[in-house]
Structure formats: structure tokens, C-alpha cells
C-alpha positions in Angstrom: -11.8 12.5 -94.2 -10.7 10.6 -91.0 -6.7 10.8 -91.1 -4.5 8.9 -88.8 -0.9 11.3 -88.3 2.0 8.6 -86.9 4.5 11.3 -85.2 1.7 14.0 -85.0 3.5 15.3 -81.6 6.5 16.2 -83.5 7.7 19.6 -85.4 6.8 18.8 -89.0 4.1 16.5 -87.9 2.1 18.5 -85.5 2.3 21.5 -88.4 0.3 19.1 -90.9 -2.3 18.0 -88.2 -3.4 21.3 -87.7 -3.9 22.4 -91.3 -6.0 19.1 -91.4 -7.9 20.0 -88.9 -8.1 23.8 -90.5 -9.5 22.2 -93.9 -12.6 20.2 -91.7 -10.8 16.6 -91.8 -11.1 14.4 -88.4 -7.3 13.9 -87.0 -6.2 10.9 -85.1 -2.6 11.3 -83.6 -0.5 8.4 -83.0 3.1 9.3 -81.2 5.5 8.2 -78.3 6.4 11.4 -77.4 10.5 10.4 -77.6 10.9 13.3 -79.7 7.5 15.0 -80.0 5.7 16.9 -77.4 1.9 16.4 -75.9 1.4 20.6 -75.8 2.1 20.3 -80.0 -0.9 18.4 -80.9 -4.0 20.4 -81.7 -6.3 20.0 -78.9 -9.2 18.8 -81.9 -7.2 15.8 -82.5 -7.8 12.7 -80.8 -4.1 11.5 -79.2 -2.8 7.9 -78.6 0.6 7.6 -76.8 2.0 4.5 -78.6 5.0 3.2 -80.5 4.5 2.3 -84.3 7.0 -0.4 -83.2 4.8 -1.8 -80.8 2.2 -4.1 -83.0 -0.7 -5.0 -80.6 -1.4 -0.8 -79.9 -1.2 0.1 -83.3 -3.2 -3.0 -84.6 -6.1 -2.0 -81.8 -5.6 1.8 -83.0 -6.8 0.7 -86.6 -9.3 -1.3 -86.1 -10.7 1.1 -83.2 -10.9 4.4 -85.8 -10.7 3.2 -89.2 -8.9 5.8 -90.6 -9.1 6.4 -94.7 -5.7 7.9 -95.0 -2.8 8.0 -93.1 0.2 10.1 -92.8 3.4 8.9 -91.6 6.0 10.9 -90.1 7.3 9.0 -87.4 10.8 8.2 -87.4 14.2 8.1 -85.7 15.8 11.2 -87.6 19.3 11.4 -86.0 22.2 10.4 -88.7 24.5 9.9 -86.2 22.7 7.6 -84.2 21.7 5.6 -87.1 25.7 5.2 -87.5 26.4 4.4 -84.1 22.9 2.1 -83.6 21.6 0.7 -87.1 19.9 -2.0 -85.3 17.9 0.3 -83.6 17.5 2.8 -86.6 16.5 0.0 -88.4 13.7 -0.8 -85.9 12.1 1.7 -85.9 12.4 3.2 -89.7 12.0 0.3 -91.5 10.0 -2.6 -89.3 7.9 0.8 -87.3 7.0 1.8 -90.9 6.3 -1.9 -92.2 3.7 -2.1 -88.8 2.1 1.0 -90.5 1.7 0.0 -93.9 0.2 -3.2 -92.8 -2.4 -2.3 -90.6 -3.0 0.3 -93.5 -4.1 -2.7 -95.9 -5.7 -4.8 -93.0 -7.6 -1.6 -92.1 -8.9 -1.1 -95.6 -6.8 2.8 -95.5 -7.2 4.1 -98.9 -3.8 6.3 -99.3 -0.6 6.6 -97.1 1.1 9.6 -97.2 4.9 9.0 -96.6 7.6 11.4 -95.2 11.0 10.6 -96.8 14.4 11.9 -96.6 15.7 13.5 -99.8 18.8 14.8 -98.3 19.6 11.9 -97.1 18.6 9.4 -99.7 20.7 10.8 -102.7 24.2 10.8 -101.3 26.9 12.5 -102.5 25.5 13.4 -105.7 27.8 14.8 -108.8 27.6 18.3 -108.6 26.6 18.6 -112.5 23.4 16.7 -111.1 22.5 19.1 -108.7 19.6 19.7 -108.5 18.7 16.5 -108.4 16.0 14.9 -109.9 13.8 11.9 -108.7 15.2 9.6 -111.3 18.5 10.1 -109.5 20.2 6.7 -108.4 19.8 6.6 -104.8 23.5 5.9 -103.0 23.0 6.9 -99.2 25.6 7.7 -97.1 24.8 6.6 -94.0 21.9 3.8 -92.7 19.6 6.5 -91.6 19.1 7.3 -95.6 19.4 4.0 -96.5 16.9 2.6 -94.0 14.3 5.7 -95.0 15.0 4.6 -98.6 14.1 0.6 -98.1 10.1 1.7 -97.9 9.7 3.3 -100.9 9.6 0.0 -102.3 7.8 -2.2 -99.7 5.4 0.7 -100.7 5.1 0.5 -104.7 4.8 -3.6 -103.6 1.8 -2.9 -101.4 0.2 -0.5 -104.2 0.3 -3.0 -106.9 -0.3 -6.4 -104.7 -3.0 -4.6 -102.3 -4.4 -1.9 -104.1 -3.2 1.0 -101.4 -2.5 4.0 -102.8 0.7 6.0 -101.9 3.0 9.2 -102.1 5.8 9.5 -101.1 7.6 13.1 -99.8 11.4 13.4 -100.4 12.8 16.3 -98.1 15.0 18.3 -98.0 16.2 20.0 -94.9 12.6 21.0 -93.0 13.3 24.3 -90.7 10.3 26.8 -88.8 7.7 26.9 -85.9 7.8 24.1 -83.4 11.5 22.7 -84.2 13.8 22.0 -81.3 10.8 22.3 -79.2 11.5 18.4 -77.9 14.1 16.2 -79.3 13.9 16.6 -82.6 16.6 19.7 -83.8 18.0 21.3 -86.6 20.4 23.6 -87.7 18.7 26.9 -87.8 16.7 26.5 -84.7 19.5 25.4 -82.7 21.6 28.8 -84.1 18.5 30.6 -83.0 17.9 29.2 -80.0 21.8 29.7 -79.2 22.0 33.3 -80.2 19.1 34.5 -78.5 20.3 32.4 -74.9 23.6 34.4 -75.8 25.7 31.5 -76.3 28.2 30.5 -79.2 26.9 27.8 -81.6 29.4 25.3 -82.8 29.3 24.4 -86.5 30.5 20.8 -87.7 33.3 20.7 -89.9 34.6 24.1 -91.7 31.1 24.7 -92.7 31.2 24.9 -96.4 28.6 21.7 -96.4 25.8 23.4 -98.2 22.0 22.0 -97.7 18.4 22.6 -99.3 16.2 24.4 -96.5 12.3 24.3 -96.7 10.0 26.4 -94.5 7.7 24.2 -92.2 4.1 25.9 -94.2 5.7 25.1 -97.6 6.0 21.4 -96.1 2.4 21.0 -95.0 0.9 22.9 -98.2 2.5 19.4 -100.3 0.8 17.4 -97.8 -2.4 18.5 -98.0 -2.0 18.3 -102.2 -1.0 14.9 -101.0 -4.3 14.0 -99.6 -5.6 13.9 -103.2 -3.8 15.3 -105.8 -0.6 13.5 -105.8 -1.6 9.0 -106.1 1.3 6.3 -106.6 4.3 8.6 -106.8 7.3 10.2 -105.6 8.2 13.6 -105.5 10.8 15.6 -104.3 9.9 19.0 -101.9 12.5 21.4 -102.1 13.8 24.3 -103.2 16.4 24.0 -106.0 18.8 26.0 -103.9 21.6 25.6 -101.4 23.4 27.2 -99.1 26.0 26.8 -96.7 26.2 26.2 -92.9 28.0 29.2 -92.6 26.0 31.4 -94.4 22.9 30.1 -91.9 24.9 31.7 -89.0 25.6 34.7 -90.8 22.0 35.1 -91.6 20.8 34.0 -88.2 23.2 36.4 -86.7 22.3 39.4 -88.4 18.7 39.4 -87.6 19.9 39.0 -84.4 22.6 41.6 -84.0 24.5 38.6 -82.6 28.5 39.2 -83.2 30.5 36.2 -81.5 31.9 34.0 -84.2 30.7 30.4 -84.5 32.7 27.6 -82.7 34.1 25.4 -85.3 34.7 21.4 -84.0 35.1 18.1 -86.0 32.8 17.2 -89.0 30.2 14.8 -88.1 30.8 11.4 -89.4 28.8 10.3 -92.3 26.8 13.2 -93.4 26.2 14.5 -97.1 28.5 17.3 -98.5 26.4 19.1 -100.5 22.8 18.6 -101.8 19.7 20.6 -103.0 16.6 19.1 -104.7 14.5 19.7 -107.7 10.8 20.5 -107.6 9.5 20.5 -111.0 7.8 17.0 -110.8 5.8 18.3 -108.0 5.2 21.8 -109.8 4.6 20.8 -112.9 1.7 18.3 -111.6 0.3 20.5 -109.1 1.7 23.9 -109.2 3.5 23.1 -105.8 6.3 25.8 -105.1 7.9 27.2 -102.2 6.4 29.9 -101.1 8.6 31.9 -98.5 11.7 33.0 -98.9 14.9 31.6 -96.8 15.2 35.3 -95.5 11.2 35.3 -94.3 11.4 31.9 -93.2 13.9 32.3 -90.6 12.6 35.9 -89.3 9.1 33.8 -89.0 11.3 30.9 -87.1 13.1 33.7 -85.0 9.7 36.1 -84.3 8.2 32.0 -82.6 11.1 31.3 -80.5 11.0 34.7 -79.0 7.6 34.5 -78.2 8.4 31.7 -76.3 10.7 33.6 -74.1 
């Protein structure tokens, strides 16, 4: 199949292009490189440096290659930014993704996979609903989650009034290879990346907040069940378990032998207390499942950023 990847460049994205290319499928990459990096895209991918905002490049991009499915995974990602600059978050997340979707009809795609924010989207759930289902009312906290959230529905729209099939990916905290390599960071690669540079990480608040983490290959193993297993729903990828920020160091810093204690500073402003997601939809459909352990993930995630010196 011909597959169009939007943020193809990035961590989680450039991940999926090359298991698509692995499994024989033709992989167009559209990305502006804000966050993303040119070196991450697989070489057997055809590239286009443009902006999913930008309408006349991504209208000529689908008419030129025709694409039969596409993946979308480009986004603004940063929670505090989206506090600070919801017009722009909004931009991009919302009227970006709406550019996609419609060239997707007007392009005659058949299927567009969608990479969605299950941390995010859920809120501060009740802890006796943790973890939490799909059928979970959706409160965000802040206008990244709510903005991620606002497609799901200009999706089931397009589905019923234009035929084009969907699935959408609710995430939970993504972590492995490639992270932190650009713009685009997280918590356990920048604790890696800190400890092994010998410096102190700071943690956010008293770091007690607790968060679902998914290895990267777990990640890309849904999406390519997503090519054609999983049509016109939403699923949760996750692992049903949480753990705290300060736990993460301690992990981290074991592996590594690293002793300093972490640099504690103010909570972050509008970010989710605790949250972990539940994956039986996805199992029991497909026999989806995390594979790797939180313990083998990170020694994976540490064993690639020393390699990189």
C-alpha cells in the first residue's frame, strides 16, 4: 500500500515509517522539521518539507502521490505551550489535522490512521476509574487535550458523510529510540540524557504525579494492526499501569549508577495528576499487548542514547 506519514521526521513517527517500509508498503513523508529531524526518516521514504497547516503544499502532495492511507502524527505536543498559546495550538492540532482529513476525502484515501492523546484527553479521572476505559467522559485539562480531542469527531463525521474509514490511537505516555533527538522530549529521555551528560534533572512538582509509559515498538506494532485490522474505532494503547515521576528517576538512575538526587522546582501548570489506560478493547479485537517491559524498555532507550555518544 502507498501510505502518506504527516510528522514522519519525528520520534514516534519516524518509528512507524520504518516498520512500513519493513512490511513492503511505499512511504511518503510529510513534515516541517520544527520538531522532527531530516536524519530520522528512512532513506526508502520519499520526503516533503511542508506544513499540514499550509493548504496549497499539502493539497499538491495528494493529488501528486495519491496515497491509500494515511497516518497522522503531526502535532504540536507541548501542554504548556498550548496553555500559554491556544491560538497557535489550535492551529495547528485542530485546523493542521482538518487540512489532512480533507485532502484525505478529496484524494479518494481509503483509511486515516489518527495519533491521539489518551493522557491528555481523560483529565483528572476518579481514581476508582482508573484504568480507564474508552467509554470514559472525556474532561481535558488543558487545550492541548482538548484541541487533540475536537478531531475524533470531525472524524466519525467524515466516516459516515464521506465514506473514509478511520482509527483512532489514544496514548498514553510514548517513551524509546529517537526521543529527544529534536524538539520533541519526554521524561525518560530527558532523565537519560541528563544522567549520562552528568547533570541533575529537575522533576516538576513533588513528583508523586504518576503516568502510563508505552515503549516506542509496542506503539508502531498497533499501527500497523491499524493499517487493517482496526476500521471506524477508537482504542486506547497503553499499559494498565502507572508509575510515578520519581520512580522513573530512580529507575533511570540505577541503570546508570547515577547518585545525585533529582532537583525538585514548581509543578507545571495544567498537567494531569495521575492517569493510566486500559487496553482490552484493543486486545480483545486483535490480541494487541504490550510487549516489553518498563524495565527493558528503558535499558533499550538507554543502550540508543549511548550509542549516540
Amino acid at each position: 500500500m502507498k501510505i502518506l506519514v504527516t510528522g514522519g521526521a519525528g520520534f514516534i513517527g519516524s518509528n512507524i515509517v520504518d516498520a512500513y517500509i519493513q512490511s513492503g508498503h511505499e512511504v511518503i513523508v510529510v513534515d516541517n522539521l520544527s520538531t522532527g529531524l531530516k536524519e530520522n526518516v528512512n532513506k526508502k521514504a520519499k520526503f516533503y518539507k511542508a506544513d499540514i497547516c499550509d493548504e496549497l503544499a499539502i493539497k499538491k502532495i495528494f493529488e501528486k502521490e495519491k496515497p491509500e492511507i494515511v497516518n497522522h502524527h503531526a502535532a504540536q505536543r507541548d501542554i504548556g505551550f498550548s496553555v500559554v498559546n491556544p491560538l497557535e495550538d489550535a492551529r495547528i492540532n485542530i485546523l493542521g489535522s482538518l487540512n489532512i482529513i480533507k485532502n484525505s476525502v478529496d484524494a479518494g484515501v481509503k483509511k486515516i490512521i489518527y495519533a491521539n492523546s489518551g493522557g491528555a484527553l481523560y483529565g483528572n479521572v476518579n481514581p476508582k476509574d482508573l484504568p480507564v476505559k474508552e467509554i470514559q467522559r472525556i474532561m481535558p485539562v488543558n487545550q492541548y487535550g482538548l484541541n487533540k480531542s475536537l478531531i475524533e469527531p470531525y472524524l466519525k463525521m467524515y466516516s459516515r458523510e464521506y465514506g473514509l474509514d478511520f482509527t483512532s490511537l489514544r496514548y498514553a505516555n510514548i517513551y524509546g529510540e529517537r526521543q529527544g533527538n529534536g524538539g520533541e522530549g519526554g521524561v525518560i529521555s530527558i532523565f537519560i540524557k541528563k544522567m549520562l551528560a552528568g547533570e541533575t534533572p529537575v522533576i516538576y512538582g513533588d513528583g508523586l504525579q504518576t503516568r502510563d509509559f508505552v515503549y516506542v515498538s509496542d506503539t508502531v506494532s498497533a499501527n500497523l494492526l491499524a493499517l487493517k485490522k482496526l476500521q471506524n474505532h477508537i482504542y486506547n494503547i497503553g499499559t494498565a499501569r502507572d508509575i510515578s515521576i520519581l520512580q522513573i528517576y530512580n529507575l533511570i538512575a540505577k541503570e546508570l549508577n547515577f547518585t545525585k538526587k533529582p532537583i525538585f522546582k514548581e509543578s507545571k501548570p495544567r498537567e494531569v495528576r495521575s492517569i493510566r489506560l486500559d487496553y482490552s478493547k484493543i486486545k480483545k479485537e486483535t490480541g494487541w499487548q504490550p510487549r516489553f517491559s518498563l524495565q527493558q524498555g528503558i535499558r533499550n532507550t538507554i543502550g540508543y542514547f549511548k550509542k549516540l555518544g
